[in-house]
N, CA, C and O atoms as a GROMACS GRO file, in nm:
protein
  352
    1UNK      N    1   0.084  -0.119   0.000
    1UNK     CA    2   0.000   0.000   0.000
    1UNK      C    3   0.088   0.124   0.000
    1UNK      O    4   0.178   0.112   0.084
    2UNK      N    5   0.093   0.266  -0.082
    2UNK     CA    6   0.150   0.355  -0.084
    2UNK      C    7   0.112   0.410   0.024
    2UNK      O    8   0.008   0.378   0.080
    3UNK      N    9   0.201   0.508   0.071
    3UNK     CA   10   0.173   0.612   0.163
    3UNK      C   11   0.128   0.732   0.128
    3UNK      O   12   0.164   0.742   0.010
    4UNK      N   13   0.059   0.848   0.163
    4UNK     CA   14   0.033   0.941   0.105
    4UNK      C   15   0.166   1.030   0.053
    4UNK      O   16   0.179   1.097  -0.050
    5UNK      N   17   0.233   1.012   0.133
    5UNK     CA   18   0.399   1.083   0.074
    5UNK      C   19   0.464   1.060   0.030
    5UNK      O   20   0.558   1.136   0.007
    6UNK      N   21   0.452   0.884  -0.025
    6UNK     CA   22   0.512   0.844  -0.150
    6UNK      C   23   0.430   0.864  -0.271
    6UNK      O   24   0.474   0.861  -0.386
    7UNK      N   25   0.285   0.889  -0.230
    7UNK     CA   26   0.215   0.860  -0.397
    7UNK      C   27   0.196   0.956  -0.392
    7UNK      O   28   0.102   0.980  -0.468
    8UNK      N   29   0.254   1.101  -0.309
    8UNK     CA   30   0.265   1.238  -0.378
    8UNK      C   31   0.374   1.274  -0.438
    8UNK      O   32   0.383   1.360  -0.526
    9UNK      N   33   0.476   1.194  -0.382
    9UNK     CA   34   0.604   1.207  -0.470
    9UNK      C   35   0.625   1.172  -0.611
    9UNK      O   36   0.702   1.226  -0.691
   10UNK      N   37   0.547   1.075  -0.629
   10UNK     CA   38   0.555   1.022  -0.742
   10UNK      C   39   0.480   1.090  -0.850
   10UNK      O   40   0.509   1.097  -0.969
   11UNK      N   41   0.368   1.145  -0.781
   11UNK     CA   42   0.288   1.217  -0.865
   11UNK      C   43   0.380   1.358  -0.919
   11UNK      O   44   0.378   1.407  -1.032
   12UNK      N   45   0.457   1.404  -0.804
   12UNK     CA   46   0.547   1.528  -0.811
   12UNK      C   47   0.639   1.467  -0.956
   12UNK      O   48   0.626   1.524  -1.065
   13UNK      N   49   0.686   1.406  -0.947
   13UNK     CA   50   0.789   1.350  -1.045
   13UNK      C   51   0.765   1.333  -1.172
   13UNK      O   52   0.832   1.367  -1.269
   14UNK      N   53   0.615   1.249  -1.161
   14UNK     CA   54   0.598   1.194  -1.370
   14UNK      C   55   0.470   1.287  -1.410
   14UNK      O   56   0.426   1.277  -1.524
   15UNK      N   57   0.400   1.393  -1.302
   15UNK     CA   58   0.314   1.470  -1.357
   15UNK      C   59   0.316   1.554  -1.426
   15UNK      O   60   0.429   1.603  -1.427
   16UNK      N   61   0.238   1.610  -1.500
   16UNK     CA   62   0.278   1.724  -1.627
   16UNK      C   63   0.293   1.817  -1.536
   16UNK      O   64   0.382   1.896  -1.568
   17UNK      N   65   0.222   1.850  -1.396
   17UNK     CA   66   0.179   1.973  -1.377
   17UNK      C   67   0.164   1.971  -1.219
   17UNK      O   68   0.176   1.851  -1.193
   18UNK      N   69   0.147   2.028  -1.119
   18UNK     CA   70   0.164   1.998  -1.002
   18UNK      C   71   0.030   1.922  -0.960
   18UNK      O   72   0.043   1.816  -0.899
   19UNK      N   73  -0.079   1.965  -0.984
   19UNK     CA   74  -0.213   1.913  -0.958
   19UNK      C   75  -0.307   1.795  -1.046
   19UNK      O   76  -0.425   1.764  -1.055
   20UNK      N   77  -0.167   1.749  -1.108
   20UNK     CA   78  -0.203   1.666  -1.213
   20UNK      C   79  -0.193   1.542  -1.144
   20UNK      O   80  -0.094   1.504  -1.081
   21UNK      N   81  -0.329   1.464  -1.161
   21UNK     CA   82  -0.346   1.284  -1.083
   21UNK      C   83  -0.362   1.182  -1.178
   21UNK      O   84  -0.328   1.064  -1.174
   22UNK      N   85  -0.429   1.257  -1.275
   22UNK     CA   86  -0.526   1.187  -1.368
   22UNK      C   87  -0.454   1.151  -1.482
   22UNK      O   88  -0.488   1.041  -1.526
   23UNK      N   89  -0.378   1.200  -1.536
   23UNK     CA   90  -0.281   1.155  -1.656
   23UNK      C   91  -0.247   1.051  -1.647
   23UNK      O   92  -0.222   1.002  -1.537
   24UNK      N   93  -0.228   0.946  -1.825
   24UNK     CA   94  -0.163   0.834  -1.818
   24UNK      C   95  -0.047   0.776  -1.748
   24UNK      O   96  -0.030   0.669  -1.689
   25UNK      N   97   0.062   0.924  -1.782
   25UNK     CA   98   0.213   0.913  -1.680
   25UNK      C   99   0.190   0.884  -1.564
   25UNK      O  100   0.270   0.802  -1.518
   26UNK      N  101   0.086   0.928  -1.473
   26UNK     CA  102   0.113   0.940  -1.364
   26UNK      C  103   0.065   0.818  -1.298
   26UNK      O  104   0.124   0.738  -1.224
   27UNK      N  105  -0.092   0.824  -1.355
   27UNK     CA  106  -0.166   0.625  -1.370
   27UNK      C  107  -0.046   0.539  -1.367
   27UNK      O  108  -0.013   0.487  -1.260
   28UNK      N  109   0.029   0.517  -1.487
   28UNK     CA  110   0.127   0.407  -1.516
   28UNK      C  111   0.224   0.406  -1.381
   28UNK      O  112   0.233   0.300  -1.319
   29UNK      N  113   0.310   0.539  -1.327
   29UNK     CA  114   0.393   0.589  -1.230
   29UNK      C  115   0.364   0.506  -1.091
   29UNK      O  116   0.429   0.440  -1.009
   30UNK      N  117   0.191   0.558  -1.119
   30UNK     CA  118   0.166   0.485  -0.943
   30UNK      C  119   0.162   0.305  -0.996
   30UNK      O  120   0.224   0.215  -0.938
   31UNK      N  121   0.120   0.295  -1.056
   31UNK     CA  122   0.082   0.128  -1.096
   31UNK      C  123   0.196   0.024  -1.109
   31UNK      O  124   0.194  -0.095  -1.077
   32UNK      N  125   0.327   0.118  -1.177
   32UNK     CA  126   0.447   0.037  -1.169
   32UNK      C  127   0.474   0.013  -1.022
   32UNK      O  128   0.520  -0.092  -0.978
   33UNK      N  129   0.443   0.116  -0.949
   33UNK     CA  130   0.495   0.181  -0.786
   33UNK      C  131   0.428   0.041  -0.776
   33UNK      O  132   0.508  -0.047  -0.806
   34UNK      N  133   0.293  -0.010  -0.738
   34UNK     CA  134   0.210  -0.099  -0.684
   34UNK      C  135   0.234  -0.222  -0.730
   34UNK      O  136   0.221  -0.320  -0.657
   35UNK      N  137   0.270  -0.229  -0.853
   35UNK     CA  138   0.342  -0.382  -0.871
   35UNK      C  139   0.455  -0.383  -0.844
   35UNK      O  140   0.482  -0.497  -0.884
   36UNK      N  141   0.518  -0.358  -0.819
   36UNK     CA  142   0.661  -0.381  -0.757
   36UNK      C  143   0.672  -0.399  -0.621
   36UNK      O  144   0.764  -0.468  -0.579
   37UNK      N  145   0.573  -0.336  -0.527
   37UNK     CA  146   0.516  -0.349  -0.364
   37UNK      C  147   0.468  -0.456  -0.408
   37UNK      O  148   0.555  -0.542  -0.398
   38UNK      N  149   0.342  -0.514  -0.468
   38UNK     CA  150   0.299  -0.647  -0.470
   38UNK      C  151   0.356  -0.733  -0.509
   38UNK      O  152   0.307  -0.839  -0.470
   39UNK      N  153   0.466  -0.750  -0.590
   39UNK     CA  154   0.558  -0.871  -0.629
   39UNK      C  155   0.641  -0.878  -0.504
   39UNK      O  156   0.631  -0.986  -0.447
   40UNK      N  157   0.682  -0.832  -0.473
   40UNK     CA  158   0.787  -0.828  -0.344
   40UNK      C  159   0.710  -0.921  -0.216
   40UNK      O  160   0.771  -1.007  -0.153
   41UNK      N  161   0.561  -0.886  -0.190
   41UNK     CA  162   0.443  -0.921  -0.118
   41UNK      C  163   0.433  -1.088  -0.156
   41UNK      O  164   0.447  -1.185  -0.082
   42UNK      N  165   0.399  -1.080  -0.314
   42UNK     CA  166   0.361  -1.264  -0.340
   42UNK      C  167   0.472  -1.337  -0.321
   42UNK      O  168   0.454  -1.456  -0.299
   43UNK      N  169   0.644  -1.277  -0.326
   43UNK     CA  170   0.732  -1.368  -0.332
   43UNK      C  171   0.763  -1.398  -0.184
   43UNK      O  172   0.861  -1.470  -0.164
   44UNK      N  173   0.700  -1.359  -0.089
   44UNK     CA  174   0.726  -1.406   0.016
   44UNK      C  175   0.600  -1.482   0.083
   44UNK      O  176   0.613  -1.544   0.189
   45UNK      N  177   0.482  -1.474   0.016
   45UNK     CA  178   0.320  -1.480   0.027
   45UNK      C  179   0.326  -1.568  -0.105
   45UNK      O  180   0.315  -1.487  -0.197
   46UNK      N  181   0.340  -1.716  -0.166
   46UNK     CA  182   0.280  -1.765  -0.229
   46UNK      C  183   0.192  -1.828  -0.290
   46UNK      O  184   0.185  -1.866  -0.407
   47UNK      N  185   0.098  -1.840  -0.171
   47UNK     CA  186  -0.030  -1.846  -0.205
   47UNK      C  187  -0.161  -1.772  -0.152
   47UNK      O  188  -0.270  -1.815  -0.114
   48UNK      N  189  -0.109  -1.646  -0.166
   48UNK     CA  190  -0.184  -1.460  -0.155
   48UNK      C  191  -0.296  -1.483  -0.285
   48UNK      O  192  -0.323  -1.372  -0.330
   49UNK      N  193  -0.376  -1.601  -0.366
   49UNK     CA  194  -0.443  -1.562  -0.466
   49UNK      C  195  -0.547  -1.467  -0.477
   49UNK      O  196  -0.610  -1.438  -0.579
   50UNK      N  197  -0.560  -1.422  -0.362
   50UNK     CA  198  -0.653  -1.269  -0.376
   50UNK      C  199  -0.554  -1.153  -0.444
   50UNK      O  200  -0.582  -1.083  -0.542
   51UNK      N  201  -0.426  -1.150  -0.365
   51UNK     CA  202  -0.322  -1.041  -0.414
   51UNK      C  203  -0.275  -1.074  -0.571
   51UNK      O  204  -0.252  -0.997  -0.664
   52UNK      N  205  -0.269  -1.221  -0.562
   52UNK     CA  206  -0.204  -1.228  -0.726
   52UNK      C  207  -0.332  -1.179  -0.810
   52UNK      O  208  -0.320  -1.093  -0.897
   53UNK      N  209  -0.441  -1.230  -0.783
   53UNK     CA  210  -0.566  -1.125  -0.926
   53UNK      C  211  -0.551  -1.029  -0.914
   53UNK      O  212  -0.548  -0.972  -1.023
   54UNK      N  213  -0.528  -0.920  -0.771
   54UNK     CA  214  -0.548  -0.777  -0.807
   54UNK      C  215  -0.376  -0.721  -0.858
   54UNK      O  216  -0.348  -0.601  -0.866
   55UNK      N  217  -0.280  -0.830  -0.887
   55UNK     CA  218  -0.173  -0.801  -0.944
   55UNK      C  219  -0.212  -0.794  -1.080
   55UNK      O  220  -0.203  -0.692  -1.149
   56UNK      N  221  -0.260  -0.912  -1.122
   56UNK     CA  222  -0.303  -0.904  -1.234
   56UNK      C  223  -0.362  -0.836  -1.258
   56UNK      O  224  -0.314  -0.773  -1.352
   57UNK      N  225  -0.522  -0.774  -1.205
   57UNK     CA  226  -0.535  -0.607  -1.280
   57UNK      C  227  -0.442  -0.524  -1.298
   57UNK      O  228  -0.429  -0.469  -1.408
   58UNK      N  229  -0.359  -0.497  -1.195
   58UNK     CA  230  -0.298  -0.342  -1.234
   58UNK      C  231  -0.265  -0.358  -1.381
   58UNK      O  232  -0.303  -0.297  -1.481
   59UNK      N  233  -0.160  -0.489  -1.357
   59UNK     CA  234  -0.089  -0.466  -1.496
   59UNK      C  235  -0.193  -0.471  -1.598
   59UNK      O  236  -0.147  -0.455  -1.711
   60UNK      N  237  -0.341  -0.491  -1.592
   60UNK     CA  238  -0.412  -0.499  -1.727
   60UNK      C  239  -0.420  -0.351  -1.711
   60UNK      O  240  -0.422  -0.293  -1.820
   61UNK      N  241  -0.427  -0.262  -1.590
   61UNK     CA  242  -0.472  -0.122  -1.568
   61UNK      C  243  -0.367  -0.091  -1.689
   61UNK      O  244  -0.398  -0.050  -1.801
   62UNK      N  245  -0.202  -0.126  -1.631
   62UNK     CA  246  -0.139  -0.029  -1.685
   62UNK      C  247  -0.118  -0.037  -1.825
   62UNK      O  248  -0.117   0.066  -1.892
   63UNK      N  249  -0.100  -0.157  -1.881
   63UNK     CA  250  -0.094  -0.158  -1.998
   63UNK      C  251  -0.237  -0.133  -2.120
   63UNK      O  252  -0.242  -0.166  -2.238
   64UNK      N  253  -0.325  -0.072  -2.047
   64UNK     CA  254  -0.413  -0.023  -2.097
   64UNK      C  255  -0.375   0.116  -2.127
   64UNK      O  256  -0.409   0.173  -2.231
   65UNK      N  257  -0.289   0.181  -2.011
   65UNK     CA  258  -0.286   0.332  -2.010
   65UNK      C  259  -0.178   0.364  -2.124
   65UNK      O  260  -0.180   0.454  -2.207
   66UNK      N  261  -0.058   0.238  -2.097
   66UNK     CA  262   0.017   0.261  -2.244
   66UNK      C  263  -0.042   0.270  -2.340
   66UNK      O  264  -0.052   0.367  -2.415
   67UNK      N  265  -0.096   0.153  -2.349
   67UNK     CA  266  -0.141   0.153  -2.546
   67UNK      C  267  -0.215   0.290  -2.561
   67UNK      O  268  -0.195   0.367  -2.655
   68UNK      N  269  -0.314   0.314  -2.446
   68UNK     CA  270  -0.346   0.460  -2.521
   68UNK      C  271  -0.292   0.567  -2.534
   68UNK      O  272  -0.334   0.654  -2.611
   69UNK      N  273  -0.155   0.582  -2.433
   69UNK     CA  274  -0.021   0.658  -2.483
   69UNK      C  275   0.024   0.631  -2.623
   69UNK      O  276   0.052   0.710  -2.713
   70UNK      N  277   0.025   0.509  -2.619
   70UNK     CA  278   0.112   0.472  -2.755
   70UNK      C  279   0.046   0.482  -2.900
   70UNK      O  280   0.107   0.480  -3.007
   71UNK      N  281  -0.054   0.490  -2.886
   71UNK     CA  282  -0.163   0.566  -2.983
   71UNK      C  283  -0.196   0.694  -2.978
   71UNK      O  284  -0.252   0.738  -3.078
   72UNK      N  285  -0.180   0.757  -2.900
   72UNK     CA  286  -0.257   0.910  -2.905
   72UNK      C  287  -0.098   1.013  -2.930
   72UNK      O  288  -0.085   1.093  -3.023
   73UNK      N  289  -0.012   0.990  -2.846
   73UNK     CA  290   0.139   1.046  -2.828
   73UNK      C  291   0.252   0.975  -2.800
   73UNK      O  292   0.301   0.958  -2.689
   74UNK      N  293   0.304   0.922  -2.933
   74UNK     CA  294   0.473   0.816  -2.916
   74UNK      C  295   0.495   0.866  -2.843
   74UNK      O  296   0.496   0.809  -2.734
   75UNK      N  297   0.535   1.038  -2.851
   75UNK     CA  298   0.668   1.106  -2.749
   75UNK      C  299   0.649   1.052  -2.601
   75UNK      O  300   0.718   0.979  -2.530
   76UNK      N  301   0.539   1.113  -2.584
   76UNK     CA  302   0.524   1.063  -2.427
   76UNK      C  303   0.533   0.936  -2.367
   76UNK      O  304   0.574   0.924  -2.252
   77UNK      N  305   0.484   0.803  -2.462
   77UNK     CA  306   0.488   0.694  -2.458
   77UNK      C  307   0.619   0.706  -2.428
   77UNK      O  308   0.659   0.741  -2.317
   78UNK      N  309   0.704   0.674  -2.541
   78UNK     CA  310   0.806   0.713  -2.518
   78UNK      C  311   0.928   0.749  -2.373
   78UNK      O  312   1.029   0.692  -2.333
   79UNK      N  313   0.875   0.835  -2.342
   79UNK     CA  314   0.942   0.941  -2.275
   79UNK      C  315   0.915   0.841  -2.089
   79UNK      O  316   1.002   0.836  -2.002
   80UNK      N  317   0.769   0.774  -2.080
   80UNK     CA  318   0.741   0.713  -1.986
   80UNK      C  319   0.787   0.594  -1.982
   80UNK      O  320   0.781   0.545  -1.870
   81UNK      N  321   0.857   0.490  -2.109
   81UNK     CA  322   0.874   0.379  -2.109
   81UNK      C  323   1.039   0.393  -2.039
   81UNK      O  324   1.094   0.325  -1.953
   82UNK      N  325   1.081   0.503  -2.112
   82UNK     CA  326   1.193   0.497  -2.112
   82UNK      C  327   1.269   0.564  -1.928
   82UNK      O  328   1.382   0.547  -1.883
   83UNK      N  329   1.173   0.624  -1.876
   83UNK     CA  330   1.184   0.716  -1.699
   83UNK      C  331   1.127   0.570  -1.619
   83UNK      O  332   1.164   0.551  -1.503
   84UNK      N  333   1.066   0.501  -1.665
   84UNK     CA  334   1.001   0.366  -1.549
   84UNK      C  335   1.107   0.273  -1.593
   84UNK      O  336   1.139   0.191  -1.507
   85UNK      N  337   1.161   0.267  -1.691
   85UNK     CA  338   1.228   0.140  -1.730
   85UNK      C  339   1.167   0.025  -1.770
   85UNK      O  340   1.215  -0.088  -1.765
   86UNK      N  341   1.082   0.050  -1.803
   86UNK     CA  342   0.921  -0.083  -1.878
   86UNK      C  343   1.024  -0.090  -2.007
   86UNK      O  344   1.098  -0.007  -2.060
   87UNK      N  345   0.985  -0.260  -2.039
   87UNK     CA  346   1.052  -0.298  -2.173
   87UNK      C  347   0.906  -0.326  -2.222
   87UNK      O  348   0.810  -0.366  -2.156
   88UNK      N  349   0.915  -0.294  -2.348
   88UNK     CA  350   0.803  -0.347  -2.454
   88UNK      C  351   0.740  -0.449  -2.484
   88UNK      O  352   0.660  -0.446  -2.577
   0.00000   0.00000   0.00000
């Protein structure tokens, strides 16, 4: 679970704008944030199958938010694949 002062930081970091939540960057930003807390969670928790489905959403979350990056604006696509370190 984020803290409020990490998932403002993060928002500080990949947002266009200071009051910006709602953008794809920032969606994807927190979602990488949350799978990486939850993988860490199942590898010590292997049979968490409540946590592994809602693992499995995010990543359907996030890779939803790409493709519509990756259709609407390469650059940014782009620009987010390449600041999270997501491979293709």
């Amino acid at each position: 679970m984020l803290t409020t002062k990490k998932k403002a930081g993060i928002i500080k970091n990949s947002g266009r704008h200071d009051a910006d939540t709602g953008s794809p960057e920032v969606q994807v930003a927190l979602l990488s944030r949350q799978i990486t807390d939850l993988t860490k969670h199942l590898k010590k928790n292997p049979k968490d199958f409540h946590s592994r489905r809602g693992l499995l959403q995010m990543v359907a979350d996030r890779r939803t938010h790409l493709r519509y990056l990756e259709t609407n604006d390469k650059r940014r696509y782009s620009a987010v694949i390449k600041k999270l370190g997501l491979k293709k």
